[in-house]
C-alpha positions, 0 to 999 in steps of 0.5 A: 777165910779171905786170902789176902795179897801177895803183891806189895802194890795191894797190900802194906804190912796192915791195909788192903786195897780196897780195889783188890777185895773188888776184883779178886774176892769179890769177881761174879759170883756164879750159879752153882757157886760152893759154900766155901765160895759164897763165904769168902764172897760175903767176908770181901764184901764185908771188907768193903763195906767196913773199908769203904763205908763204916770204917775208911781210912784217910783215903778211902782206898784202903782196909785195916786187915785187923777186921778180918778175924772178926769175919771168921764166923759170920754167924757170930759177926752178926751179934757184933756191936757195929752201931757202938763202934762205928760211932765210936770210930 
C-alpha cells in the first residue's frame, strides 16, 4: 500500500498533496525494480491521475486519502465503475 506522509505540510487529516505522490512514490522507477516497488509506483500514480484529473479538489493540489483502499487490489481496481463516478462527481 502507498505510504502516506508524516509531515503536516503534505498531508491534512484527509488530503494529500498531490506534489508528495509526484516526488516521494512517484521518483524514477528503475530497471530492476521489485514487484512490491512497481505497485506502490502505479497506486501514486493512480493517485495522481484521480486527485489531478478525475476527482480534483478546489485547488487541484490535493487527493482525498479516501481513494486509497479502493487501490489495494489493482486487479479488482480495474473492474470499478470509474465512468459512473466520475460523472457523477
Amino acid at each position: 500500500m502507498v505510504i502516506l506522509p508524516k509531515d503536516r505540510q503534505s498531508q491534512t487529516k484527509w488530503t494529500v498533496k498531490l506534489t508528495w505522490f509526484h516526488n516521494t512514490v512517484c521518483e524514477e522507477l528503475e530497471q530492476d525494480a521489485t514487484e512490491e516497488r512497481m505497485m506502490r509506483y502505479t497506486r501514486g500514480y493512480i493517485m495522481q491521475l484521480i486527485g489531478g484529473i478525475l476527482f480534483p479538489d478546489a485547488s487541484d493540489s490535493r487527493v482525498h486519502i479516501s481513494w486509497l483502499p479502493l487501490l489495494k487490489n489493482l486487479d479488482a481496481c480495474g473492474r470499478l465503475s470509474w465512468g459512473f463516478a466520475v460523472l457523477a462527481w
